[in-house]
N, C-alpha and C positions, 0 to 999 in steps of 0.2 A: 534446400532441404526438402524434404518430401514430407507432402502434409497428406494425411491418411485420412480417408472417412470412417466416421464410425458407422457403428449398425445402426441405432437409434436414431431417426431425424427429426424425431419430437420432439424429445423429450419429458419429464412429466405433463404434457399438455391435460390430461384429462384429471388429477390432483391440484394442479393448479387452478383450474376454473371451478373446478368444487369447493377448491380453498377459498378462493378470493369472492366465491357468491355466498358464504355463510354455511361453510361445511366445517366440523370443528376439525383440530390438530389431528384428533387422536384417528380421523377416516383418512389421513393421507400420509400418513406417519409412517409407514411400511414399503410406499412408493417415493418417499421425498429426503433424503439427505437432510439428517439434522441440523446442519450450519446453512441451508438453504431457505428450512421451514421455520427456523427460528428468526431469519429475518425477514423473510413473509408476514411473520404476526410484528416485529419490529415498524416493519412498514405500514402496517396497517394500524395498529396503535400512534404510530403518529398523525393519521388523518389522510397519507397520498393515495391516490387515485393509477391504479394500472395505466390508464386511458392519459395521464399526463406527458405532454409532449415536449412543454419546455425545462429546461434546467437554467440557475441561476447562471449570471453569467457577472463576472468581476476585472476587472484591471488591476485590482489591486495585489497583485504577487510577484514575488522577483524574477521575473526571466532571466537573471545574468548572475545570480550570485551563486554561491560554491556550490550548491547539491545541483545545478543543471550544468555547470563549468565541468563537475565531476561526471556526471551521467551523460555528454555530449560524444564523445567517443563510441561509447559503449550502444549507445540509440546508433550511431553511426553503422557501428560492425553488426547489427542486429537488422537494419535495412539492408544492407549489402548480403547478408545471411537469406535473405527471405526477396532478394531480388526477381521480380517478377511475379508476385504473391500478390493474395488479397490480403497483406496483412497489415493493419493498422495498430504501428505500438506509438505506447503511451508512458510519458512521464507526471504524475502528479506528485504534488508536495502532502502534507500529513493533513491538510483539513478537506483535501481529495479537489482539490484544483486543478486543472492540468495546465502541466508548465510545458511542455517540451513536445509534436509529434513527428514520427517519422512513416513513413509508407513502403510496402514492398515495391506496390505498383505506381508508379508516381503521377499516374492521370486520377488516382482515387480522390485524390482532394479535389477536383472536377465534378464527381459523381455522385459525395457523399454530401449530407446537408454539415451546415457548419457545424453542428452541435458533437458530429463524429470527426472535425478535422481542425477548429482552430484552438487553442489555448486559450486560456478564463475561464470555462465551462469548469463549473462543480458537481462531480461526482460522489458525494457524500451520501452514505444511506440515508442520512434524515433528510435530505432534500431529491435525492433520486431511488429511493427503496433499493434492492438489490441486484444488486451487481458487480463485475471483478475488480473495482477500486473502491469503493464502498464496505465492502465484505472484508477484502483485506485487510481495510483500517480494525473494522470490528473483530473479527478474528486475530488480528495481529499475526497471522502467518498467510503461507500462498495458499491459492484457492485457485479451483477454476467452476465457474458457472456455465453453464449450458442450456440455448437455448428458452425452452419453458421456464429455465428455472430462475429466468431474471422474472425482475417484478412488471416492467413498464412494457405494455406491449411493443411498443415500439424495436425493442430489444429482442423479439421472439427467433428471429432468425440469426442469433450471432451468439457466437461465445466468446469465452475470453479466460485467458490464464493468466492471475497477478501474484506478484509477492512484495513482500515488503521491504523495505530498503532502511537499513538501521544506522546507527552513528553505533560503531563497532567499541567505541570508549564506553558509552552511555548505554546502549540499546536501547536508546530513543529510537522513534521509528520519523524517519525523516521522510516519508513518503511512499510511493508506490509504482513499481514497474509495471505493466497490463500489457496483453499482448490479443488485443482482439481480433475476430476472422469470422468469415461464415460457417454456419453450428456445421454444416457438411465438410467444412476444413478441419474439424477437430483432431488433434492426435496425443495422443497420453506423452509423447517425447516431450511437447511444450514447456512440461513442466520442469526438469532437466535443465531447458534452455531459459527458461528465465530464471530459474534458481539461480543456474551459473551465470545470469547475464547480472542480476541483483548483487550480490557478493562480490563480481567487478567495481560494480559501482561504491558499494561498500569500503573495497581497498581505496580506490582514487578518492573518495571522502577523507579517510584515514591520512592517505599522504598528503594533500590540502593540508591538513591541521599540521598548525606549529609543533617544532619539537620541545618545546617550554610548555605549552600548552598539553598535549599526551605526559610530560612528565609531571604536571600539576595534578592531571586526573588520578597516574597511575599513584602519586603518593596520597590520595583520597581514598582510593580504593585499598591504599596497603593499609592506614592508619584506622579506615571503615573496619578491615581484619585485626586489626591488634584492638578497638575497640572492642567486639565484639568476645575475644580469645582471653583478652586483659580488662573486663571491664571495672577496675576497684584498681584503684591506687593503693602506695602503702599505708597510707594515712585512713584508708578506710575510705573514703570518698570517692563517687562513680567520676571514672576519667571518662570525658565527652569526645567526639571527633574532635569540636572547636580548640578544646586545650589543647591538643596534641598538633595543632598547626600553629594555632596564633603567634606563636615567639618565631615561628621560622618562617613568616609571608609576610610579603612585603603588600601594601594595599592595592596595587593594581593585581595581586595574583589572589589576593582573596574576591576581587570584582568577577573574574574571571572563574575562579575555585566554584563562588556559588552562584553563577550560572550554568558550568555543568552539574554542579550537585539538584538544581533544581530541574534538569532534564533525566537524571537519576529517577525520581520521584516518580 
């Protein structure tokens, strides 16, 4: 695929240093993307430091259960897409862990420090300020950052395009697809390709799920609509979701029932 440079290879550099030395909102406001500058001050209300160089780092996430089993292919044709690239994609889970990476170039995990190449590492806005897995979770749609426009300087040279990755029953957001590269590699098609590369993942999630289990959900959501449409019995008394199931679940499909209702939520 053909990675395009943009015009821009700063990015807000000179908003940001006014920002981040005690320049208020409203002087960079006109030069800064709002879903950029609003986690600028996110990050900054929580106490992080630009100049910070480590991120947490954790074992404790699943490497091998369903949303990387499902997402494994899909990283696959995404490396194979971008073979010979500087492009470093990324799978994390919803609290912005990264579970899964794959490389265009495959000498980059050589060249890059680990904190760009192994899995553990949390990318969460409250513990990494701004950036394209961090942002994602917060916005809850795709994003791409560039550049200036991450928080940690560390990050000044690279951008990245993410989006999010749902449970298509629920729209829980199971995570995050990132597709980082140097801010000179940027090209607006990105977004395109991880959209559609997300939505793959999305399907293979969906067919993992049992077909007893999609049929639990869908009669949750049908009887959530008859609640809603019919909510009064004839007796005068409000009909709940509960009533309208309980006579017809058996106990392991109400275990089940309200744990996806509780990723509903």
């Amino acid at each position: 695929m053909h990675m395009g440079v943009v015009d821009d290879r700063t990015g807000p550099v000179r908003s940001r240093d006014r920002f981040l030395h005690g320049g208020s909102a409203e002087s960079v406001v006109r030069s800064v993307r709002s879903p950029i500058l609003s986690s600028w001050q996110r990050s900054l209300l929580l106490g992080l430091s630009p100049d910070q160089t480590e991120l947490p780092f954790t074992e404790d996430f699943d490497a091998e259960g369903p949303f990387v089993r499902a997402a494994a292919p899909v990283l696959d044709r995404l490396a194979a897409l971008f073979a010979g690239s500087r492009m470093n994609i990324c799978l994390a889970d919803g609290h912005g862990t990264v579970l899964e990476r794959r490389f265009g170039d495959k000498t980059l995990p050589g060249r890059l420090p680990a904190i760009q190449t192994e899995p553990g590492f949390v990318f969460a806005e409250r513990v990494a300020g701004t950036n394209g897995i961090g942002l994602t979770l917060a916005e809850r749609q795709l994003v791409q950052v560039n550049g200036a426009e991450h928080f940690a300087e560390r990050s000044q040279s690279s951008a990245c395009t993410a989006a999010p990755i749902r449970d298509q029953l629920s729209g829980h957001i199971e995570g995050v697809l990132c597709l980082g590269y140097p801010y000179t590699d940027a090209d607006p098609a990105l977004a395109a390709v991880v959209r559609r590369a997300a939505e793959a993942i999305e399907r293979r999630l969906m067919e993992q799920s049992s077909a007893r289990e999609r049929g639990l959900l869908q009669a949750y959501l049908e009887a959530g609509n008859l609640v809603r449409a019919h909510g009064d019995a004839l007796d005068g008394h409000p009909v709940t979701l509960a009533e309208l199931l309980l006579s017809e679940l058996e106990q392991s499909d109400h275990t089940t029932l309200k744990e996806k209702a509780t990723e509903l939520l």
